[in-house]
N, C-alpha and C positions, 0 to 999 in steps of 0.2 A: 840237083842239090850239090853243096860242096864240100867236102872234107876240111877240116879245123886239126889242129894240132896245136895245143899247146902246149909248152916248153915251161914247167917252172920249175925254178933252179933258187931261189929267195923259201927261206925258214919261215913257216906260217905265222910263228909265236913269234918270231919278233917283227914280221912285216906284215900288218892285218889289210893290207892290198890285195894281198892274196886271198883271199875272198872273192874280191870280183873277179877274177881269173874262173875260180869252181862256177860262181851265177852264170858267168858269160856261157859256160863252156854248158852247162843244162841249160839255160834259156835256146842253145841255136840244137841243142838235141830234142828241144820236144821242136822246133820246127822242122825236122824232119833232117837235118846234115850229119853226116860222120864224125863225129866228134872224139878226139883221143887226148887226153892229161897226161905227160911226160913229166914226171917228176924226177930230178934228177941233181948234184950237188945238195945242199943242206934242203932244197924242195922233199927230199926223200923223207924228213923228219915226220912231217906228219903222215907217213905210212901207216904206223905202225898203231896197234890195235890200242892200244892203252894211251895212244895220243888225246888229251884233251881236247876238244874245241876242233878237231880236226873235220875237216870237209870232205874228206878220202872218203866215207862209209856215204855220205850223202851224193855223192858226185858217181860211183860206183850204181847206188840205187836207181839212179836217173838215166841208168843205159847208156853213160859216156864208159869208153876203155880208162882203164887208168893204168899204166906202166909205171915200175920205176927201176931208175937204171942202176943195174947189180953192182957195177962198183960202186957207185954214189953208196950204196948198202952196205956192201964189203967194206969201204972205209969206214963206216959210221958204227959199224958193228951190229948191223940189224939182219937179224935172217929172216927169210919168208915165211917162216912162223911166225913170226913177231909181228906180223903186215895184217891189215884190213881185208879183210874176207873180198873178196872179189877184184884184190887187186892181182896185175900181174908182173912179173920179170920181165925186163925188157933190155936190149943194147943199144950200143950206138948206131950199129947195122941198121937194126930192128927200124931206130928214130930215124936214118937216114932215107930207109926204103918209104916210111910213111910220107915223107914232106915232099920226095919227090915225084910221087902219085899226082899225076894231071886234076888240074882244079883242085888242089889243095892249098890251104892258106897256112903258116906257120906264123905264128907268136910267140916270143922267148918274153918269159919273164923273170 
């Protein structure tokens, strides 16, 4: 199987593309791949718990990782309290160590 990693960096509420990004990323985790959600610049918005409409709580459910990167946070003023139950902290480290893992795919959105 192969490791996925996507990269979303686009605000859910004003770009509903962003949605296929969460399907894609649960459709190739129930076929069995490693699948990890990088959210990161205004992608971080929908983190957070009291986000409307947000895919974070569903895409968390479906045993994909979901990360989001702590300054993208820090700028926006949200702390890990404020984040969707099963999400986690993540860096740039963190995204860099993931995508260059053998047989892993990366998608920036």
């Amino acid at each position: 199987m192969s490791n996925y990693v996507f990269i979303e960096s686009r605000d859910p509420f004003d770009f509903p593309d962003t949605n296929a990004v969460s399907e894609t990323a649960v459709a190739l985790k129930k076929k069995g791949h490693t699948v990890t959600v990088f959210l990161v610049e205004n992608g971080v918005l929908g983190a957070r718990k009291q986000a409307a409409r947000s895919q974070v709580p569903a895409i968390v459910e479906s045993g994909v990782t979901v990360l989001a990167d702590d300054f993208s946070l820090q700028k926006r003023g949200i702390s890990m309290e404020e984040c969707a139950p099963g999400l986690q902290a993540g860096t740039m480290v963190r995204l860099i160590d993931l995508i260059v893992q053998e047989n892993t795919k990366a998608v920036w959105h």
